[in-house]
C-alpha positions as CSV (number, residue, x, y, z in Angstrom):
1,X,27.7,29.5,132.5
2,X,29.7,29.0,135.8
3,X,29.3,31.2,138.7
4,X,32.9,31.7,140.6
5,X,34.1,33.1,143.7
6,X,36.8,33.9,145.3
7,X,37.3,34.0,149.4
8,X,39.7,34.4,152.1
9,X,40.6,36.2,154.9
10,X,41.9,40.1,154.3
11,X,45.6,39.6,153.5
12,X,45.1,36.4,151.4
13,X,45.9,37.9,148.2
14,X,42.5,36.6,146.4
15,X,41.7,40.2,144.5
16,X,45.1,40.0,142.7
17,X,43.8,37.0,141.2
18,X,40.2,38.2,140.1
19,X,41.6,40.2,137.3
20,X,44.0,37.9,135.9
21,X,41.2,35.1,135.6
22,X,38.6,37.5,134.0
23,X,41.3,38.1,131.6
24,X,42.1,34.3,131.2
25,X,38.7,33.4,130.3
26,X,38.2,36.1,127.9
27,X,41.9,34.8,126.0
28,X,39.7,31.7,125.7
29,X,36.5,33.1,124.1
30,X,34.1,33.6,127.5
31,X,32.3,36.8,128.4
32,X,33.1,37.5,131.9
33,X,31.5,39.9,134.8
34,X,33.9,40.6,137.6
35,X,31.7,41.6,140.7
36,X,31.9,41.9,144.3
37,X,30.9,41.9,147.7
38,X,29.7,44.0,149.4
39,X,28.8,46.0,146.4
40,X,28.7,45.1,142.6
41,X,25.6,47.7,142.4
42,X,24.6,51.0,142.9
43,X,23.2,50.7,146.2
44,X,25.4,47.6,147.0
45,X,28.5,50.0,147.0
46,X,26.6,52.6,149.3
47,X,25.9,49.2,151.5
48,X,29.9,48.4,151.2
49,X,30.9,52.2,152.3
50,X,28.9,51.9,155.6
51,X,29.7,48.3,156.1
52,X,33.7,48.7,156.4
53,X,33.4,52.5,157.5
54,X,30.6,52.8,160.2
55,X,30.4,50.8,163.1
56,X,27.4,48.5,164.0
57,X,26.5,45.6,166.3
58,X,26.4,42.2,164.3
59,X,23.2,41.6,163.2
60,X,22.7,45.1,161.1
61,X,26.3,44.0,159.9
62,X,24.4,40.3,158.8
63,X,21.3,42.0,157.6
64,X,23.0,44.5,155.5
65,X,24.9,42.1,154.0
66,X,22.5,40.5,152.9
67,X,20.4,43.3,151.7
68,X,23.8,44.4,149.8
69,X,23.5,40.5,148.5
70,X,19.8,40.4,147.4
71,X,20.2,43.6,145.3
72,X,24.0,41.9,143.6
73,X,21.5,38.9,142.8
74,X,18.8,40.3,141.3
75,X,20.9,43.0,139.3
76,X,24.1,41.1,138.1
77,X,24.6,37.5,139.1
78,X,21.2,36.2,137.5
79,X,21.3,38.3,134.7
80,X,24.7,37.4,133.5
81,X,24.3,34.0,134.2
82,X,21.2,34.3,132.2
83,X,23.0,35.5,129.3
84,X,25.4,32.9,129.3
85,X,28.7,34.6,130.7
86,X,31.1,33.9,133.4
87,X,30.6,35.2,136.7
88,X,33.9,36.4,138.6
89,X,32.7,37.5,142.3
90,X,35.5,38.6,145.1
91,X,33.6,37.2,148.0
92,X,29.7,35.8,148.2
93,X,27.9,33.8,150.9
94,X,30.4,31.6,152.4
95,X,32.0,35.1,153.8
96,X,28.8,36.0,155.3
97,X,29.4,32.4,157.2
98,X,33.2,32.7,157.6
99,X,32.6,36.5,158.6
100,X,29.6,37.1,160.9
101,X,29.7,33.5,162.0
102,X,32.9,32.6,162.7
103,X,33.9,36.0,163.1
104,X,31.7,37.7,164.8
105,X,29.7,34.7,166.3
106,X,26.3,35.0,165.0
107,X,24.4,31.6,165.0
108,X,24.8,29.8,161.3
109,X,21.0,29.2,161.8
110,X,20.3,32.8,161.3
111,X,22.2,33.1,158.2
112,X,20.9,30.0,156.7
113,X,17.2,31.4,156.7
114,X,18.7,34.5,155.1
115,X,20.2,32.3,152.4
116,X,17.5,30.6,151.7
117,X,15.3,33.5,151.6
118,X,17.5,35.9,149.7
119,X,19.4,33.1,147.1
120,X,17.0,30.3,146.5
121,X,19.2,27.3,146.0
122,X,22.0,29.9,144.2
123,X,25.9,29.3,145.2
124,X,28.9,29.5,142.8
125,X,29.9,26.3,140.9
126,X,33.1,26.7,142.2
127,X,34.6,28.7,145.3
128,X,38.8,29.4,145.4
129,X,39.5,29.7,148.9
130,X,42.7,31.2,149.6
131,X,44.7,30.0,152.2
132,X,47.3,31.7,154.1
133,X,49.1,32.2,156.6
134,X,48.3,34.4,159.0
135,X,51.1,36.5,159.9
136,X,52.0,37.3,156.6
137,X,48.3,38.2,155.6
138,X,49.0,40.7,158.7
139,X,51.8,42.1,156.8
140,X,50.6,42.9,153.3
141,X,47.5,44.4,155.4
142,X,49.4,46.6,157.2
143,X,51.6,47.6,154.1
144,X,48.9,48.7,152.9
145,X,47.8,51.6,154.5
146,X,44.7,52.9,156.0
147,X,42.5,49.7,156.9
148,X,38.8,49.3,157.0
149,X,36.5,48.1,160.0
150,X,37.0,44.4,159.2
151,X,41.1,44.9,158.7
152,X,41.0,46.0,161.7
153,X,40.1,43.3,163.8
154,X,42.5,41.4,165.7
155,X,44.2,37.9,165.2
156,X,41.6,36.0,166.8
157,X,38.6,37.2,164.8
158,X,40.7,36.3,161.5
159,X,41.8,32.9,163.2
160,X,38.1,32.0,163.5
161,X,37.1,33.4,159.8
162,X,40.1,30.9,158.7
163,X,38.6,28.4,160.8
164,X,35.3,28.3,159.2
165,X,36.8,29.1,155.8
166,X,38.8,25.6,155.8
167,X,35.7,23.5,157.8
168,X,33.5,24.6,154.6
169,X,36.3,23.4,152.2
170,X,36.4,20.3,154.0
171,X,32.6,20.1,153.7
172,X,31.5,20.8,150.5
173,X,35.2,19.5,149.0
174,X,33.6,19.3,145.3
175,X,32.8,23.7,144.9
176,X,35.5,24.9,148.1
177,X,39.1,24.4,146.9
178,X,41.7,25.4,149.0
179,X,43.8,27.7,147.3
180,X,47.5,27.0,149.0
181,X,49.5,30.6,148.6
182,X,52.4,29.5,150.2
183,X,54.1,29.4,146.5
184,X,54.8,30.7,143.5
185,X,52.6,33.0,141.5
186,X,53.4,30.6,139.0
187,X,52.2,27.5,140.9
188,X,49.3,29.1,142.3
189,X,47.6,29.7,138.8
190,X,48.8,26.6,137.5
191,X,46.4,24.9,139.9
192,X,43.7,27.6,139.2
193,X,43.8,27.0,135.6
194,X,43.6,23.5,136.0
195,X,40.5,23.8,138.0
196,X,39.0,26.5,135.6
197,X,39.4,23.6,132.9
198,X,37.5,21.2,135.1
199,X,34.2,23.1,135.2
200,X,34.5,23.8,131.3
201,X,36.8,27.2,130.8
């Protein structure tokens, strides 16, 4: 069954999607997972509490990511994939590249080995990037309270995260879709749905 993720800078409004979808695809028959990263385990969400809480140079911040993303593998991607069910994840690998490469600056050639090491040829089927602008992904962050580590970076950091976010779309355009969120609710799952149907929902 197909592996999906769903990316984008903080702000972008992806998680208020994840939801909806799982319970799209279970209106149609499928038996979803809805996961997440950091996190989606037991230890993965003790990895997620001192990855936006505790500050840390760059490459614990890659490595721990990554540790976070072996032990999300091995316990719930494989396994429901295995079993035949959708897999729903906010966030996987290309955040690690959009993230602690773009972001933070860490050579892709680092994180490739990692990839390689810790996925074995795994990726989603299909990655929703969501795309927007901004200012306005500024706002809803700071409407929302108390930010973690990553929220609180400035502009530039997210600039470059968008950066890479849109040079992988434009790379691998067959599994990264933009996502434009400079619309409707409406409009936005229209396209969603349409793209769901195109890798068998």
């Amino acid at each position: 069954m197909p592996f999906v993720s769903l990316e984008g800078v903080d702000g972008a409004g992806k998680s208020t999607h994840v939801g909806w979808m799982a319970d799209w695809l279970r209106a149609r028959g499928h038996a979803v997972v809805e996961t997440r990263e950091p996190g989606g385990t037991p230890l993965g969400e003790s990895l997620r509490d001192l990855l936006l809480g505790q500050a840390m140079c760059p490459d614990t911040e890659l490595l721990l990511m990554f540790a976070a993303r072996a032990e999300h593998i091995h316990q719930v991607i494989r396994p429901a994939l295995a079993r035949g069910e959708w897999l729903l994840s906010d966030r996987f690998t290309d955040a690690s590249y959009a993230y602690q490469c773009g972001g933070r600056g860490i050579p892709a050639e680092r994180l490739h080995v990692l990839e390689q090491w810790v996925q074995h040829g795994l990726q989603p089927d299909i990655t929703f990037v969501f795309d927007v602008d901004l200012a306005i992904a500024r706002q809803r962050l700071a409407a929302h309270g108390a930010a973690d580590r990553f929220e609180q970076e400035d502009g530039a950091f997210f600039s470059r995260v968008q950066h890479v976010y849109r040079q992988r779309a434009a790379a691998e355009p067959a599994r990264v879709r933009l996502v434009n969120t400079d619309r409707t609710l409406d409009q936005i799952r229209a396209d969603l749905v349409g793209m769901l149907l195109e890798i068998g929902a």
